[in-house]
HTML snippet that shows the backbone in 3Dmol.js (N, CA, C, O; Angstrom):
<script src="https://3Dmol.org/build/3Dmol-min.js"></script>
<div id="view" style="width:600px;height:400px;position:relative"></div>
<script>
const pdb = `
ATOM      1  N   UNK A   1       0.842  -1.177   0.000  1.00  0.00           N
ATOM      2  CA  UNK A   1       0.000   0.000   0.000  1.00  0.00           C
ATOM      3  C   UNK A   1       0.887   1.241   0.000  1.00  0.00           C
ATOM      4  O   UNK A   1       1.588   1.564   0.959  1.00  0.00           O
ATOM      5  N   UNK A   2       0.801   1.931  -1.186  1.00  0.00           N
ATOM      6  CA  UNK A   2       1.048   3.472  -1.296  1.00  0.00           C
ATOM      7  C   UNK A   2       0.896   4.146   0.259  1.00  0.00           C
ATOM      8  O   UNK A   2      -0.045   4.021   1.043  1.00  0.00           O
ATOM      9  N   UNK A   3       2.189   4.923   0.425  1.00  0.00           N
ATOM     10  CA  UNK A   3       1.755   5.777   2.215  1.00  0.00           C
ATOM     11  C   UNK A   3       1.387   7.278   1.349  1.00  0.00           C
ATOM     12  O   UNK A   3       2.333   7.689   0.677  1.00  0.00           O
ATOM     13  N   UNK A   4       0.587   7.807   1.321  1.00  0.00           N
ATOM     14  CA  UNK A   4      -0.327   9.372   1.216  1.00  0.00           C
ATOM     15  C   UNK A   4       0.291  10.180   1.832  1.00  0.00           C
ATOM     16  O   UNK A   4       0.562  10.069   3.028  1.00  0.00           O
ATOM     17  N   UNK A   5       0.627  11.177   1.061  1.00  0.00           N
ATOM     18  CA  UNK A   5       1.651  12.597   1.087  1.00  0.00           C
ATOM     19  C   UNK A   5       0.951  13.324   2.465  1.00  0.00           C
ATOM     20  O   UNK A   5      -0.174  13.075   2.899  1.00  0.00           O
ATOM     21  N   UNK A   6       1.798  14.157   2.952  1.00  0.00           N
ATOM     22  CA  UNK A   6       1.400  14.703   4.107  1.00  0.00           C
ATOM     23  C   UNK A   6       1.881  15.969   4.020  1.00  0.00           C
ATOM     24  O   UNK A   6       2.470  16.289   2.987  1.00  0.00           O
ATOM     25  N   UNK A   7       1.747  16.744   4.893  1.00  0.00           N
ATOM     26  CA  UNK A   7       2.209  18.261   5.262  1.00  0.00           C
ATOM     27  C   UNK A   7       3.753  18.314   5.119  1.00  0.00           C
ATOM     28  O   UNK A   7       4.187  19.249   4.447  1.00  0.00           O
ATOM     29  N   UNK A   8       4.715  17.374   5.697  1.00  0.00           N
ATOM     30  CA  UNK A   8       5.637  17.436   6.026  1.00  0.00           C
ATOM     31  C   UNK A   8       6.702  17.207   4.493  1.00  0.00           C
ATOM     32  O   UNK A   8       7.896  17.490   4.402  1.00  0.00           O
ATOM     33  N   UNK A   9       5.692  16.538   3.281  1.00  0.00           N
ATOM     34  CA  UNK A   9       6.504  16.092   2.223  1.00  0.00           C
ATOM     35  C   UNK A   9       7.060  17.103   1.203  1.00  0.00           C
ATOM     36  O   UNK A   9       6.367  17.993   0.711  1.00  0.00           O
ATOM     37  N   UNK A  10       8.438  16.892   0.903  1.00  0.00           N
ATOM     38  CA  UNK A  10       9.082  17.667   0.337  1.00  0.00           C
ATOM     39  C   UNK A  10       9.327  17.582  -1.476  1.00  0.00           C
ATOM     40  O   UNK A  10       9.602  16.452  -1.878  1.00  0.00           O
ATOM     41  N   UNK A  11       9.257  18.508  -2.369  1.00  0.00           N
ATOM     42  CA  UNK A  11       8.990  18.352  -3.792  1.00  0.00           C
ATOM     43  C   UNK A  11      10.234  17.980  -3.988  1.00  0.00           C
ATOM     44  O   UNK A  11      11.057  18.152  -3.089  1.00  0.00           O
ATOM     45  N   UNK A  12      10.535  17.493  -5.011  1.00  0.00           N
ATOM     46  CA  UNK A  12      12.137  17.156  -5.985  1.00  0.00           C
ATOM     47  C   UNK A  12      12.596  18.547  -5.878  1.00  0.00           C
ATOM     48  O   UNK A  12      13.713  18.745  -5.399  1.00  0.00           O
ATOM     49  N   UNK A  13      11.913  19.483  -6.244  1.00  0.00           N
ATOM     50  CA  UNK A  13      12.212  20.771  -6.388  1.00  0.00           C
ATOM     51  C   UNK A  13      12.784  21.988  -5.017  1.00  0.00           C
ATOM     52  O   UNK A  13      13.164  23.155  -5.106  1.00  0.00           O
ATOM     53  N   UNK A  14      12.698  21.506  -4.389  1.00  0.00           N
ATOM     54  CA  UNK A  14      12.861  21.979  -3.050  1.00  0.00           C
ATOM     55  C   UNK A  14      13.917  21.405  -2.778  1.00  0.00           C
ATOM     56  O   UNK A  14      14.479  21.960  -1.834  1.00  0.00           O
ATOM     57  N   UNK A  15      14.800  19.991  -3.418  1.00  0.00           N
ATOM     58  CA  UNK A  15      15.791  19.388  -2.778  1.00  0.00           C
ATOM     59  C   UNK A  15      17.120  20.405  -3.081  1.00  0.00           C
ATOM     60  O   UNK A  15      17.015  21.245  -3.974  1.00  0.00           O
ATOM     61  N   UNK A  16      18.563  20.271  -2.177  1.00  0.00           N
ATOM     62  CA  UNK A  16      19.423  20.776  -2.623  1.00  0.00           C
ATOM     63  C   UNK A  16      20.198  19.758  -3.214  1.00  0.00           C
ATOM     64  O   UNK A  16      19.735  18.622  -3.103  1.00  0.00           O
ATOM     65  N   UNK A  17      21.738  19.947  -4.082  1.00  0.00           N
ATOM     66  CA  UNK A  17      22.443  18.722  -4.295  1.00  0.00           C
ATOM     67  C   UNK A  17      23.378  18.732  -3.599  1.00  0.00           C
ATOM     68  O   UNK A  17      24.149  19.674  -3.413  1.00  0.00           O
ATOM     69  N   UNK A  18      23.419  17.280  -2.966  1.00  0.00           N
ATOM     70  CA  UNK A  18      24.315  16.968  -1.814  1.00  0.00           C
ATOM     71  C   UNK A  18      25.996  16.977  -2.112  1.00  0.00           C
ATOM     72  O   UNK A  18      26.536  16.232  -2.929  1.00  0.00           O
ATOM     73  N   UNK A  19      26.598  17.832  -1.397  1.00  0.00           N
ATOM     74  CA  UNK A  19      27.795  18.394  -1.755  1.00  0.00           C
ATOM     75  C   UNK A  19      28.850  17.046  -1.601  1.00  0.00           C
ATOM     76  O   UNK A  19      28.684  15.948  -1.070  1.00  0.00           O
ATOM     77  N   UNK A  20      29.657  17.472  -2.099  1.00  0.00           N
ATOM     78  CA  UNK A  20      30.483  15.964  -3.034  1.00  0.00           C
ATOM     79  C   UNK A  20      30.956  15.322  -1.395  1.00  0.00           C
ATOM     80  O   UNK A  20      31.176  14.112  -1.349  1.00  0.00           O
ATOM     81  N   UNK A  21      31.094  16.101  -0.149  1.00  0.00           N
ATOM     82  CA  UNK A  21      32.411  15.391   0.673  1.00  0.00           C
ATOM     83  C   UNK A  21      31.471  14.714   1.145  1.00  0.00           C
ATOM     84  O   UNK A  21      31.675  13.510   1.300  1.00  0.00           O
ATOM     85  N   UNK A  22      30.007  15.354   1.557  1.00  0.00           N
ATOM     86  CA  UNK A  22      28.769  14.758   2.075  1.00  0.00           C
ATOM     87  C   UNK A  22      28.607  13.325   1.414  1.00  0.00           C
ATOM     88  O   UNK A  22      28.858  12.487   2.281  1.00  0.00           O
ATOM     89  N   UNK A  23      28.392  12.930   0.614  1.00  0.00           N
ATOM     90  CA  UNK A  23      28.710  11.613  -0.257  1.00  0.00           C
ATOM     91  C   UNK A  23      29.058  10.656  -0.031  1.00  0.00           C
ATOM     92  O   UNK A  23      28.585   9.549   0.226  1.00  0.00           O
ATOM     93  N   UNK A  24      30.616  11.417  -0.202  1.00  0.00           N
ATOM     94  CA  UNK A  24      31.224  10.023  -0.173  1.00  0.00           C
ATOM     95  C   UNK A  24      31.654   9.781   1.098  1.00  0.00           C
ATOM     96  O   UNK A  24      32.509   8.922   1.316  1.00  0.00           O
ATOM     97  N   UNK A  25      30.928  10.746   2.371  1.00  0.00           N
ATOM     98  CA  UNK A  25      31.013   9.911   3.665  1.00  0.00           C
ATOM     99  C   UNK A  25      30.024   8.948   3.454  1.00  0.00           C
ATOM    100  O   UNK A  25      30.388   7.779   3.584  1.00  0.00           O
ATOM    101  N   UNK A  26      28.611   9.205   3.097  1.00  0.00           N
ATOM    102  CA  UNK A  26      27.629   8.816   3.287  1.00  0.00           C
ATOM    103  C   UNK A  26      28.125   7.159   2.573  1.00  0.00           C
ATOM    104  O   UNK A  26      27.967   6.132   3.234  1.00  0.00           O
ATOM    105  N   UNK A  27      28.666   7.145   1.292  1.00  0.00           N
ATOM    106  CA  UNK A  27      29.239   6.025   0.512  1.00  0.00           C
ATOM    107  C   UNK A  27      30.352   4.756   1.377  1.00  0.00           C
ATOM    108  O   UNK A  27      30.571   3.556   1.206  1.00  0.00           O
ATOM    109  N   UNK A  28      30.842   5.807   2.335  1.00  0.00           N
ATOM    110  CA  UNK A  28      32.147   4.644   3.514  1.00  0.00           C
ATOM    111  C   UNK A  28      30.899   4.301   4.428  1.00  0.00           C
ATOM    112  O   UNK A  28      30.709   3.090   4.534  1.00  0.00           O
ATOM    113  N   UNK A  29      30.278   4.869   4.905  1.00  0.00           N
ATOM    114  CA  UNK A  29      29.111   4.369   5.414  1.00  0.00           C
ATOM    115  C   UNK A  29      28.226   3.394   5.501  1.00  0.00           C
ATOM    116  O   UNK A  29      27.692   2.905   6.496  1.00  0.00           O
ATOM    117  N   UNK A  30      28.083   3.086   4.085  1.00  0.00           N
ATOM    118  CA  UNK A  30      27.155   2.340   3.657  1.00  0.00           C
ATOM    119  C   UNK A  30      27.684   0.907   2.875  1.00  0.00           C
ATOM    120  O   UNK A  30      27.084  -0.085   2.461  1.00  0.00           O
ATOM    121  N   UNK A  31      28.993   1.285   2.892  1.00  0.00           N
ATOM    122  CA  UNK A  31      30.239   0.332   2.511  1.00  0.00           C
ATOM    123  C   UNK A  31      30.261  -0.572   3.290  1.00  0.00           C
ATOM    124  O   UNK A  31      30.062  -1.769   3.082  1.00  0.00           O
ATOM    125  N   UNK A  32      30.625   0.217   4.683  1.00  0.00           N
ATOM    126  CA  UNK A  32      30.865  -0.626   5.769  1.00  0.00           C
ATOM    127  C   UNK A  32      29.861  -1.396   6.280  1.00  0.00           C
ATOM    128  O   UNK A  32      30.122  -2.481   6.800  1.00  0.00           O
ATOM    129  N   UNK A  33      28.646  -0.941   6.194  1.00  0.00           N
ATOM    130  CA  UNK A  33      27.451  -1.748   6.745  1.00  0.00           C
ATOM    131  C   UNK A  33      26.783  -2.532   5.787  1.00  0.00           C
ATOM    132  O   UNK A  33      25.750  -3.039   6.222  1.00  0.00           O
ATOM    133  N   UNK A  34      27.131  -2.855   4.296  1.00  0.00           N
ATOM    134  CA  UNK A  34      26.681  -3.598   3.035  1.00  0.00           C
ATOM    135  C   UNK A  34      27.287  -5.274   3.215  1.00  0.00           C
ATOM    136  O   UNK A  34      28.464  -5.615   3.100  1.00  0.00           O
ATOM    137  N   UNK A  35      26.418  -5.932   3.444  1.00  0.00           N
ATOM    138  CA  UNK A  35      27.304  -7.188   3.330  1.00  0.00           C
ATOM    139  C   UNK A  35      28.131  -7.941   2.149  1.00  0.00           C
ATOM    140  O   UNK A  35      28.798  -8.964   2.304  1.00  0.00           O
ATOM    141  N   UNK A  36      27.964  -7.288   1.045  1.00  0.00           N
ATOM    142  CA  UNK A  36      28.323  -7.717   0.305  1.00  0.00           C
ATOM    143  C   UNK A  36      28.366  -6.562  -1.185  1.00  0.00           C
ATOM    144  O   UNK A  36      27.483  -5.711  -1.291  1.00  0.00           O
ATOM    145  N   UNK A  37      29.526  -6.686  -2.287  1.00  0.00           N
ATOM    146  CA  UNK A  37      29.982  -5.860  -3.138  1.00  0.00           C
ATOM    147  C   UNK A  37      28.047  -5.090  -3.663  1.00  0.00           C
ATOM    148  O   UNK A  37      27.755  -3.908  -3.481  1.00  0.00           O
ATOM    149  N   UNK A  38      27.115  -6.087  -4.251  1.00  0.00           N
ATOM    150  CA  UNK A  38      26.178  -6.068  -4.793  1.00  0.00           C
ATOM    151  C   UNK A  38      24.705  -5.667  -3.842  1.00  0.00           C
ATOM    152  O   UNK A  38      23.573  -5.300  -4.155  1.00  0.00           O
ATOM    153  N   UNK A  39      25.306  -5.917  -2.722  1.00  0.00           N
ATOM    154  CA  UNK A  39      24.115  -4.911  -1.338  1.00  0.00           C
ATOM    155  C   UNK A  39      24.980  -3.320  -1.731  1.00  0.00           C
ATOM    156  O   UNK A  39      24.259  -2.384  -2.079  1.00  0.00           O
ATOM    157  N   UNK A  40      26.084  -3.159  -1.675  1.00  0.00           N
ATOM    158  CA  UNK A  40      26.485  -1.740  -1.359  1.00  0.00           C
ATOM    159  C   UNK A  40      26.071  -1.004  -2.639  1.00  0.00           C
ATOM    160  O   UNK A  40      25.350  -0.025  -2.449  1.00  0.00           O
ATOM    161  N   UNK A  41      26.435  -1.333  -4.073  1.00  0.00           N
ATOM    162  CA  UNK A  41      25.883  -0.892  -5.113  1.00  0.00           C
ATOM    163  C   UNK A  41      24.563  -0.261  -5.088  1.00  0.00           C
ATOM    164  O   UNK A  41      24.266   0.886  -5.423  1.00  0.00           O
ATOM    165  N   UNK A  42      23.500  -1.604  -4.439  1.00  0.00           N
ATOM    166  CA  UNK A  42      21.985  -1.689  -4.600  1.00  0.00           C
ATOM    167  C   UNK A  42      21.567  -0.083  -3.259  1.00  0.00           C
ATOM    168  O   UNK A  42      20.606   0.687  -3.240  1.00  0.00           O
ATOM    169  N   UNK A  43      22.218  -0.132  -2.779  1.00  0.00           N
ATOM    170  CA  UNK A  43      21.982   0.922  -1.491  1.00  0.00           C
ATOM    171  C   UNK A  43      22.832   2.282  -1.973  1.00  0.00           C
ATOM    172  O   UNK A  43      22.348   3.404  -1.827  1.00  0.00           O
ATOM    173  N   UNK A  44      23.562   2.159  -2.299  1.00  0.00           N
ATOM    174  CA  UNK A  44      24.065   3.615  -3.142  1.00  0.00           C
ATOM    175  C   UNK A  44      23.270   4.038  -4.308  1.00  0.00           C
ATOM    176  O   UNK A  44      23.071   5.252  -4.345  1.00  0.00           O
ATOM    177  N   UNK A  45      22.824   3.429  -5.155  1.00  0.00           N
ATOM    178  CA  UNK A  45      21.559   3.307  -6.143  1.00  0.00           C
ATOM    179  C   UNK A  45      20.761   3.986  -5.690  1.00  0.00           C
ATOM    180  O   UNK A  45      20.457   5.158  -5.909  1.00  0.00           O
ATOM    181  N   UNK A  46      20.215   2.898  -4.717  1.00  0.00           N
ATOM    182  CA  UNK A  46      18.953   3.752  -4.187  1.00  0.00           C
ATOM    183  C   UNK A  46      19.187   5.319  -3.443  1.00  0.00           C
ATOM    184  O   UNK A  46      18.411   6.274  -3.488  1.00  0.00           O
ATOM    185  N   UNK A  47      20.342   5.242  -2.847  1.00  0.00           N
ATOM    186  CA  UNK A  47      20.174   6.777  -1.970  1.00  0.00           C
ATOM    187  C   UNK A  47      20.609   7.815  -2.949  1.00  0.00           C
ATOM    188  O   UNK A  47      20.532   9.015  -2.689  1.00  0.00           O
ATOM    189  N   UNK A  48      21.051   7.361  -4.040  1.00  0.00           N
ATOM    190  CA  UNK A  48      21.223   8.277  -5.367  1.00  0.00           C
ATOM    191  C   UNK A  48      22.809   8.919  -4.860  1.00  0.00           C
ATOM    192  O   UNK A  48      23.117  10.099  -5.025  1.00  0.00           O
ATOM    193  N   UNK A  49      23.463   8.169  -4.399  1.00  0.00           N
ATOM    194  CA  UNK A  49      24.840   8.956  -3.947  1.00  0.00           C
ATOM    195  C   UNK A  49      25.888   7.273  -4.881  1.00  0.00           C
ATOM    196  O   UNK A  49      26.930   6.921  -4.328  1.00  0.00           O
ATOM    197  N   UNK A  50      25.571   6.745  -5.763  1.00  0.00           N
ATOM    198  CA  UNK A  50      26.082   5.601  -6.355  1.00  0.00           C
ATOM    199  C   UNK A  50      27.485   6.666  -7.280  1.00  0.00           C
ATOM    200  O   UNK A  50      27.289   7.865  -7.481  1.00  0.00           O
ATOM    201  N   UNK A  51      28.836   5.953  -7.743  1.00  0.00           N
ATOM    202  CA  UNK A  51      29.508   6.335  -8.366  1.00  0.00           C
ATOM    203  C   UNK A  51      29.097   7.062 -10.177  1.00  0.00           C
ATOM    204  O   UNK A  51      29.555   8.020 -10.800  1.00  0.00           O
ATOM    205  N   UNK A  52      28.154   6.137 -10.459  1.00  0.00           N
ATOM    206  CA  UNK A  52      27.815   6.790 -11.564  1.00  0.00           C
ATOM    207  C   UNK A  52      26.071   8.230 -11.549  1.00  0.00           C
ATOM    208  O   UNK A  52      25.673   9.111 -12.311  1.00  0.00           O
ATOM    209  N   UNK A  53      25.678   7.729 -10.399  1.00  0.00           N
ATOM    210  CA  UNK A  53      24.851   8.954 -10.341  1.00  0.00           C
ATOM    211  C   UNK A  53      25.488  10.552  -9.948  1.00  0.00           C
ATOM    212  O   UNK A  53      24.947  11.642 -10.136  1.00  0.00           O
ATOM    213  N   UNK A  54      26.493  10.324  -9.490  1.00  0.00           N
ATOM    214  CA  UNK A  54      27.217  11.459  -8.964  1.00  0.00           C
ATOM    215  C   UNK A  54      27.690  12.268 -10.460  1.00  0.00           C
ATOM    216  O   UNK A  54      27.444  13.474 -10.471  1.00  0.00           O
ATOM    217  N   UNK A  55      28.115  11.891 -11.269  1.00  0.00           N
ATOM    218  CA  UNK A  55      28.805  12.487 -12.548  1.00  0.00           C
ATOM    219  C   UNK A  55      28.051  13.195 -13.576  1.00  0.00           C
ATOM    220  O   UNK A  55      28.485  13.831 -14.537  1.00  0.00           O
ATOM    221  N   UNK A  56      26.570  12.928 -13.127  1.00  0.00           N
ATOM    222  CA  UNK A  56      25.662  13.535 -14.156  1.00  0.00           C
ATOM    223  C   UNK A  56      25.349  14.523 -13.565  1.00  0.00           C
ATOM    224  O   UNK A  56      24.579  15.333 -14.081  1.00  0.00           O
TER     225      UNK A  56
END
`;
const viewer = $3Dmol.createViewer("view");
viewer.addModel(pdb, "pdb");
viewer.setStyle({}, {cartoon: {color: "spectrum"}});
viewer.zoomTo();
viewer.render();
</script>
């Protein structure tokens, strides 16, 4: 089930872009807690901080 937008939800448009050092902490981060090469990919993907989303 879809969760329904609320007061608190924020537009694409309202986001800022997350500054490069911010990143690639967030990336050792998520390194360290990925069990495996293909969890850490799948979780950088998703948080949109992945090596190839960063370059565009």
């Amino acid at each position: 089930m879809a969760a329904k937008g609320s007061a608190n939800d924020i537009a694409d448009d309202e986001l800022e872009p997350l500054a490069d050092e911010t990143a690639r902490q967030a990336q050792r981060v998520v390194a360290a807690y990925a069990e495996d090469a293909d969890e850490c990919r799948m979780l950088l993907s998703m948080l949109g901080i992945g090596p190839n989303s960063r370059g565009e």
